[in-house]
Backbone bond lengths (Angstrom), bond angles and torsions (degrees), N, CA, C in turn:
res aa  C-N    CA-C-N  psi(-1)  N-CA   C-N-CA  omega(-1)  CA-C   N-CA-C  phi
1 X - - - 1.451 - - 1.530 108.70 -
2 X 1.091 113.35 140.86 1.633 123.09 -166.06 1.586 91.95 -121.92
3 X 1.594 98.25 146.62 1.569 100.67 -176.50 1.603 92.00 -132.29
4 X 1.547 104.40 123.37 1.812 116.64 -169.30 1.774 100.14 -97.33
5 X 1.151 104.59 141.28 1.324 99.46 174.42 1.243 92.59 -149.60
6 X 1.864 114.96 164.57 1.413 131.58 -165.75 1.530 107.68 -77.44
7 X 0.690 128.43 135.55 1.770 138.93 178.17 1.616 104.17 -75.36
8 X 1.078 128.26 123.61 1.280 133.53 178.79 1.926 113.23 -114.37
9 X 1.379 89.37 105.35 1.619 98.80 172.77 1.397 127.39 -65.98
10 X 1.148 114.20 140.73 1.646 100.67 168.15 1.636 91.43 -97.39
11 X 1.789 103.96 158.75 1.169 117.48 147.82 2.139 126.69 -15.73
12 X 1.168 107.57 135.56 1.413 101.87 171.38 1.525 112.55 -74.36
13 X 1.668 108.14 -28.66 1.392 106.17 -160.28 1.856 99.52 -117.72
14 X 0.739 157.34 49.63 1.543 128.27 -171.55 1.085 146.72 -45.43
15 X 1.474 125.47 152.44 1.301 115.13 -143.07 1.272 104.97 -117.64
16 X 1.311 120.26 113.78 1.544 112.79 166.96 1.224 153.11 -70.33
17 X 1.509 123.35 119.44 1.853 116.50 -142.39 2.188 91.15 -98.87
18 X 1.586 87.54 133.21 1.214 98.84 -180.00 1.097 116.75 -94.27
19 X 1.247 132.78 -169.26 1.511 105.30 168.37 1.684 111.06 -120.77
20 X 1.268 91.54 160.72 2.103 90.51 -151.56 1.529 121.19 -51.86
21 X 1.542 128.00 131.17 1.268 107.02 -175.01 1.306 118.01 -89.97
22 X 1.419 102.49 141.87 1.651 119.79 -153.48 1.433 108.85 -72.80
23 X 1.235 123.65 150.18 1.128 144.96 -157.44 1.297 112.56 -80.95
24 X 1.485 120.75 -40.56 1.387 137.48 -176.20 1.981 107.51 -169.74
25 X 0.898 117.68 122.97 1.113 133.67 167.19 1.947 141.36 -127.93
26 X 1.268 106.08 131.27 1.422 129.02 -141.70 1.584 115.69 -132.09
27 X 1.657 126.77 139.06 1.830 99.28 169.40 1.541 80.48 -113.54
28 X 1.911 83.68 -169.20 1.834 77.84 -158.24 1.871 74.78 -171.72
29 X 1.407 129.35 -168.40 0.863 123.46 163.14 1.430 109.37 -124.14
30 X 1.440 132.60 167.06 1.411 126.56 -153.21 1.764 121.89 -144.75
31 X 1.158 125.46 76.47 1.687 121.80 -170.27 1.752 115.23 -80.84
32 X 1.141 129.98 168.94 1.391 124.06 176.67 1.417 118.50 -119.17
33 X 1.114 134.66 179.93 1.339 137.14 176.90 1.288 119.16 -147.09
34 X 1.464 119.34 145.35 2.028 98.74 -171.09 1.527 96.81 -157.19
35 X 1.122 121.28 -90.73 1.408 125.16 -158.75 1.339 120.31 -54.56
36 X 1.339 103.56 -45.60 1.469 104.03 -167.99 1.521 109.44 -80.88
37 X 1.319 120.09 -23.45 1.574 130.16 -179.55 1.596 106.30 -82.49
38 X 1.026 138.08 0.17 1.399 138.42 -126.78 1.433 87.91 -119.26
39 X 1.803 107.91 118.16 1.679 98.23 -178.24 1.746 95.04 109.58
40 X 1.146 122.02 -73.78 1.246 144.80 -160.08 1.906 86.98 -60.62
41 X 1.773 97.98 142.75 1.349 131.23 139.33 1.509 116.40 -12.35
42 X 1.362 118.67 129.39 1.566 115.54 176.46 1.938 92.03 -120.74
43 X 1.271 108.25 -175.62 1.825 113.27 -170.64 1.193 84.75 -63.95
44 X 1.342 144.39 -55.95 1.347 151.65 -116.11 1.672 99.86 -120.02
45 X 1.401 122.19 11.61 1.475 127.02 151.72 1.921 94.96 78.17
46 X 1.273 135.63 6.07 1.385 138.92 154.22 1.497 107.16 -54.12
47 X 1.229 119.45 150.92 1.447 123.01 153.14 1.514 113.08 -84.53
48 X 1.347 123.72 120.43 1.381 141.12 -179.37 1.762 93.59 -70.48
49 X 1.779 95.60 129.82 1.365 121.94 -178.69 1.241 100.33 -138.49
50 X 1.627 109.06 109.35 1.789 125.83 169.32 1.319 120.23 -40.16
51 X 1.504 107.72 -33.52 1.395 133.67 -166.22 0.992 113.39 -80.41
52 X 1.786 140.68 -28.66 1.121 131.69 -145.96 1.694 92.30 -119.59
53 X 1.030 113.18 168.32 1.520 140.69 -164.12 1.571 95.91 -93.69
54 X 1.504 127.99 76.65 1.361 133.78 145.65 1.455 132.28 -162.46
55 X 0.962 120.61 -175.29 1.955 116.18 -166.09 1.429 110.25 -138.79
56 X 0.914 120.45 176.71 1.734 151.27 163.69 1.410 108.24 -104.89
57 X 1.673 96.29 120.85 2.056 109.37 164.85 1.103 79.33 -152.00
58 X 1.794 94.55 139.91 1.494 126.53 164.68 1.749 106.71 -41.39
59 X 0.939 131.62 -28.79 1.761 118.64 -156.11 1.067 120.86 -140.16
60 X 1.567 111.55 -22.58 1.834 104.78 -171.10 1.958 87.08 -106.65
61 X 1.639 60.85 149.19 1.927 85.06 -174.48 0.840 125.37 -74.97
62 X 1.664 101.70 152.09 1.841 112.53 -166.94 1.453 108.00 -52.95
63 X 1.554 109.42 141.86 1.540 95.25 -158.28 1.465 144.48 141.55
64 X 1.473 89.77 -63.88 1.610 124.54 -157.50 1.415 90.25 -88.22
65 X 1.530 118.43 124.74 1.515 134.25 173.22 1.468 110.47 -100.07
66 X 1.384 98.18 131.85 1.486 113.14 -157.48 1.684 100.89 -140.03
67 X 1.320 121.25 117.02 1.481 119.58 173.17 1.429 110.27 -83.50
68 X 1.194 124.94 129.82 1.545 130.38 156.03 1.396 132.62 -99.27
69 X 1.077 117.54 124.39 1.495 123.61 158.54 1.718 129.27 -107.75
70 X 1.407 94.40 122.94 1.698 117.31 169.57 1.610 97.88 -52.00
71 X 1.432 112.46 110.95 1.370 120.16 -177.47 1.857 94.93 -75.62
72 X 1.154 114.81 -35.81 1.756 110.85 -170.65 2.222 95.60 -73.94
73 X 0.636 127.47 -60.83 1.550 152.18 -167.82 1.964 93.79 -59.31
74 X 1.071 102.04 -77.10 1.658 114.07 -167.87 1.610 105.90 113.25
75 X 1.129 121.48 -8.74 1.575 106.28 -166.05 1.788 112.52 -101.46
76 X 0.894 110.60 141.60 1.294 116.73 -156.59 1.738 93.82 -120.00
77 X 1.349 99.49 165.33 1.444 112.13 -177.60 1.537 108.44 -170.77
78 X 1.764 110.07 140.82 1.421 123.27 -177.52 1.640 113.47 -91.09
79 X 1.346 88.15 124.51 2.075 85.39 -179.52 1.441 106.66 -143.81
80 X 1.409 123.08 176.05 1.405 123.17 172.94 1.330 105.47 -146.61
81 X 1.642 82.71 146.53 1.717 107.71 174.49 1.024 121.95 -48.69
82 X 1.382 116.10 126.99 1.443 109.93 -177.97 1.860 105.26 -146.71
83 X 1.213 113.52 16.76 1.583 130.46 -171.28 1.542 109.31 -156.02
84 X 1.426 106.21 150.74 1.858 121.04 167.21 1.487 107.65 -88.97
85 X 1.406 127.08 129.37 0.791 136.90 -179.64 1.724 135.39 159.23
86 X 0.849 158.02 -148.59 1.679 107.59 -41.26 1.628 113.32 -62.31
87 X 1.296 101.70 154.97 1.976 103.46 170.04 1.480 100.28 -106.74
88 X 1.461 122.98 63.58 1.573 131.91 156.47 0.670 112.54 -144.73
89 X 1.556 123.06 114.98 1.048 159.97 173.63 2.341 90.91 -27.72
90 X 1.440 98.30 133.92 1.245 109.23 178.17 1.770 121.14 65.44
91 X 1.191 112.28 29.69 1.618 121.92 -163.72 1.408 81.81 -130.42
92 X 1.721 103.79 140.13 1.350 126.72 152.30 0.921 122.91 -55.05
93 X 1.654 106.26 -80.15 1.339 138.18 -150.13 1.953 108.54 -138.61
94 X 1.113 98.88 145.72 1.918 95.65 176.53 1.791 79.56 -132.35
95 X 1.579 93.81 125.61 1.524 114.00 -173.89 1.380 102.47 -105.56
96 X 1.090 122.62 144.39 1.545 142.93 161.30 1.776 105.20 -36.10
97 X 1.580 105.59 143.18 1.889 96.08 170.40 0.818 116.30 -57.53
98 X 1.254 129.50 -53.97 1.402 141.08 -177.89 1.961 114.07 -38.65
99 X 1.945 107.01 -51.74 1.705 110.90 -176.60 1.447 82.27 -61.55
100 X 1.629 129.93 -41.96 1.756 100.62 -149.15 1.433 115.43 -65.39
101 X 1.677 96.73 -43.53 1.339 103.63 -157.31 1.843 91.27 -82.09
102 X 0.931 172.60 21.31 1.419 164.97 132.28 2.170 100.48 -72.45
103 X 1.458 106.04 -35.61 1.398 105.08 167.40 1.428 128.77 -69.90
104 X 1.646 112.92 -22.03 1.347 128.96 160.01 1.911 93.92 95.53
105 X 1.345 106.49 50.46 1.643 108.36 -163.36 1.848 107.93 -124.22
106 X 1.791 95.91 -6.25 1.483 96.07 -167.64 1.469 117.38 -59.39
107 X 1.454 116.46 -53.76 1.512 112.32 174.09 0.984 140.75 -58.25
108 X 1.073 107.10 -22.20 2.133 125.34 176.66 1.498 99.46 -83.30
109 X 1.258 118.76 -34.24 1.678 104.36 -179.23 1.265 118.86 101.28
110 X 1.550 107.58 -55.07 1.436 107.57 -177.58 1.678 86.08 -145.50
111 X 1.713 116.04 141.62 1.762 107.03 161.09 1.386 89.23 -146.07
112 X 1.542 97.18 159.03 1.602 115.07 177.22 1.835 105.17 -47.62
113 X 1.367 114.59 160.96 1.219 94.46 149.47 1.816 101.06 -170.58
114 X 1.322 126.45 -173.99 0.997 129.19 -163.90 1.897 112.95 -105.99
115 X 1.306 128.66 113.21 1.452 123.61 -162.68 1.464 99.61 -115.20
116 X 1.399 100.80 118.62 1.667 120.98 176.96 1.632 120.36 -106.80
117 X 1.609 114.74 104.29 1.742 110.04 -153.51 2.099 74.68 -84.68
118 X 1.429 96.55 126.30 1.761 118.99 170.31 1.552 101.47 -69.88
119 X 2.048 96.56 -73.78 1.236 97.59 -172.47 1.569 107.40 -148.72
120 X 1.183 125.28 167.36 1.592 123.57 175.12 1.830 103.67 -119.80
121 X 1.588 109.47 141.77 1.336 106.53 168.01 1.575 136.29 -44.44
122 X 1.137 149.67 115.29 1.258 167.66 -157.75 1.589 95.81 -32.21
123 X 1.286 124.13 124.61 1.448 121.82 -166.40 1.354 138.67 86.80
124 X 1.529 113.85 -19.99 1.300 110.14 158.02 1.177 123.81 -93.42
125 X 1.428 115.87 -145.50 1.859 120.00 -144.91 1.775 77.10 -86.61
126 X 1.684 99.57 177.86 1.291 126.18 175.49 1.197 99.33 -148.87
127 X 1.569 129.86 150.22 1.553 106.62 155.63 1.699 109.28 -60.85
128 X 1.840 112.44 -60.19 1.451 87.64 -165.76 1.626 137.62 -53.14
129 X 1.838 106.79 17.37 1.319 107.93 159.23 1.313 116.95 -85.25
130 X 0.863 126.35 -12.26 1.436 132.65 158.00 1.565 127.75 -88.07
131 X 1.369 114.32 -2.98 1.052 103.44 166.99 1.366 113.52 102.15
132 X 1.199 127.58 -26.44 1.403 152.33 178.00 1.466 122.62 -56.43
């Protein structure tokens, strides 16, 4: 007994995935938050997870995927907003333990770094609605 099955082609050509070009981009400086928030309520009614790959900014919406890079380090990483914040004076962003320490940002506390807006949830602002 012979068992026939469909032959599956790959592509002739493949296509190479870049990574998305950002919408608006900015540096800023960047601190994290973990233990003590961890469990706890975010602005946006989520349960805050130390563990997971996202941050706090005052303005762009819950949502909005934003890659960062540790300007001292080089390594960058994609996360989304999911909190208001930081409340210190001169702070971007307050990143999850998890973004800092994979960004290489845990011991310094706070490091410069580079903020790339990917994408915003369906309906809010864009720059090119502004023209920008």
């Amino acid at each position: 007994m012979f068992l026939i099955t469909p032959v599956v082609q790959a592509p002739a050509l493949a296509r190479i995935s870049l990574p998305p070009k950002p919408l608006l981009t900015w540096t800023g400086r960047a601190s994290w938050y973990g233990v003590s928030f961890h469990g706890r309520e975010t602005a946006f009614g989520e349960t805050y997870d130390m563990n997971a790959m996202t941050a706090a900014h005052a303005y762009l919406p819950v949502g909005s995927i934003i890659r960062v890079t540790a300007l001292r380090t080089g390594r960058s990483r994609v996360v989304r907003i999911n909190d208001r914040g930081p409340y210190f004076p001169g702070r971007e962003l307050d990143l999850s333990f998890r973004a800092a320490t994979q960004l290489g940002i845990i011991d310094s506390g706070v490091a410069r770094v580079r903020i790339e807006l990917l994408e915003v949830p369906h309906g809010h602002w864009t720059p090119k609605q502004n023209g920008e």
